[in-house]
N, C-alpha and C positions, 0 to 999 in steps of 0.2 A: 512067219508063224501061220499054220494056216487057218483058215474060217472056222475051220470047227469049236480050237482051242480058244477063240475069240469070245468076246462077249455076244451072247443069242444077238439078233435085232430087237428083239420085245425089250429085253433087258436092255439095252443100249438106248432104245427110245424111252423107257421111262427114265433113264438117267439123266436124259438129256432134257427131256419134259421139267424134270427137278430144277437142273438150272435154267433152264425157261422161265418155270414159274417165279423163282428166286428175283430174276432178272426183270421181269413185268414187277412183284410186286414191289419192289425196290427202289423203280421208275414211278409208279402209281401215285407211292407216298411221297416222291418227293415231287412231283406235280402240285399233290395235293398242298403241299406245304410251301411252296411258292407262289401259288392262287393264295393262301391262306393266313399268311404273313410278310411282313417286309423283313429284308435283311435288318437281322439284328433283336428282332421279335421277341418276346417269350411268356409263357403262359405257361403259370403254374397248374398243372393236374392234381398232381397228392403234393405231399409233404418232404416226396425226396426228388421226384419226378417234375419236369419241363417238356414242355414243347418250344422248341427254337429257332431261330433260319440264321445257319451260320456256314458263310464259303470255305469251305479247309481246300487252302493250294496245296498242300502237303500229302502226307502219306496215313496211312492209318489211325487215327488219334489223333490229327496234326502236327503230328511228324514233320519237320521241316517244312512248315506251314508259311515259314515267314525269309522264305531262302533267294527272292530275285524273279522266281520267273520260269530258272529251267524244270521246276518241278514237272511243268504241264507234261513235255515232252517223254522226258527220261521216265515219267513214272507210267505215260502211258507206252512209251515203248517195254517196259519191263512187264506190264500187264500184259497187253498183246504176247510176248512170248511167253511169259507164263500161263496164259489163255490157249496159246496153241499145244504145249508142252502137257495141259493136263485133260485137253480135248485129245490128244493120240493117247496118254495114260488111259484113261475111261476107255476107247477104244479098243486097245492091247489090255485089259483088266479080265483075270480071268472070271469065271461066272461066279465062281464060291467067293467073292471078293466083297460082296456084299455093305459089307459097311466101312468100305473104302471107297466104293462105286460112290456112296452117297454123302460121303467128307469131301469127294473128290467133285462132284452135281454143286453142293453146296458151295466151295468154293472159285469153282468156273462162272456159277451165277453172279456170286457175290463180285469178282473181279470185275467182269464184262460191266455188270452196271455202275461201278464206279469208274471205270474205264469212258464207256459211252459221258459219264457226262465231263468228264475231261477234256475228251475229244469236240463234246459240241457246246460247251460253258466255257474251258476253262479251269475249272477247279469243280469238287464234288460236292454236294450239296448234303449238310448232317444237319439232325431234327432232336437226336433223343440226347439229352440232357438229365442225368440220375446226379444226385449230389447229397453231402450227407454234411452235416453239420456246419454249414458255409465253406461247402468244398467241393467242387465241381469237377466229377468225373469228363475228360474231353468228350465231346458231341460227337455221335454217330450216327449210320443210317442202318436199315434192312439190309446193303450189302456188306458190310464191316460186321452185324452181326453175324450173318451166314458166312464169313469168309472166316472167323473166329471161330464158330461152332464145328464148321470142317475142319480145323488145325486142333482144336482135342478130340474129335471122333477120331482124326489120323493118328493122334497119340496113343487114343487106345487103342487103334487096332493094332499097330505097330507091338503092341504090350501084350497083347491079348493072343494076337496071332501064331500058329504053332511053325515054328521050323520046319524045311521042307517038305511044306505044303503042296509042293508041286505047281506054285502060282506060277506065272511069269513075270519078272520086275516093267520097267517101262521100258527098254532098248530092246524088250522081247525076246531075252532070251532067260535060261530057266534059272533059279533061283535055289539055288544049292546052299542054305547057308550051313 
């Protein structure tokens, strides 16, 4: 494909900025929340709301949270390629893509920093606790929600989006449907 039909630079570097930023504030908080409690912690805020420090070995919502061990691995090899697969998507994205560019920002951020502390923990570190009548939504972090918010921006734009549009899919070639 050549450079032109590519995403500008500008555009590509604030996309990328996006999940940067995603990725630092993600780290930030959960910094903050391991200065700030011990495993196991929790501080009530409102009435449905917690603050907590809890290890999820598992996958999203602690998702086979309690499986042995191989989670570490397998789930960061699956992040890493899907980290790369949607760093060349954003790349190949064509400029009118707009709010797939940024379903797309948001869940690269989100992955990497649950990725990173896999990689350097072990397992991922979730703080936000929402619960409603003694029933406790699983604990999440900053990147679980930005990797969530990207998978309904992509649903709608997938909905929203008009047929041959003339984008190009991610294998970069055109998109005839």
């Amino acid at each position: 494909m050549p450079r032109s039909e590519l995403l500008p630079s500008k555009q590509l570097s604030f996309l990328l900025g996006i999940a940067l930023f995603i990725f630092l504030a993600d780290q930030l908080t959960k910094v903050w929340i391991v200065n700030q409690y011990t495993y196991g912690a929790s501080e009530a805020i409102t009435g449905f709301f917690n603050l907590v420090r809890v290890h999820n070995f598992g996958a999203a919502f602690s998702f086979l949270n309690n499986e042995g061990g191989w989670q570490r691995w397998g789930f960061s090899v699956f992040a890493a390629i899907v980290s790369m697969i949607i760093l060349i998507w954003i790349i190949k994205l064509s400029p009118q893509k707009t709010l797939e560019g940024l379903a797309l920002s948001l869940i690269l951020g989100g992955a990497l920093g649950n990725l990173y502390d896999r990689m350097t923990l072990g397992y991922v570190v979730d703080f936000l606790d929402f619960h409603w009548s003694g029933r406790h939504f699983p604990a999440f972090n900053i990147a679980d929600s930005a990797i969530s918010v990207g998978a309904v921006l992509l649903l709608l734009e997938s909905f929203f989006s008009r047929p041959n549009d003339g984008s190009s899919d991610v294998t970069g070639t055109e998109n005839n449907q």
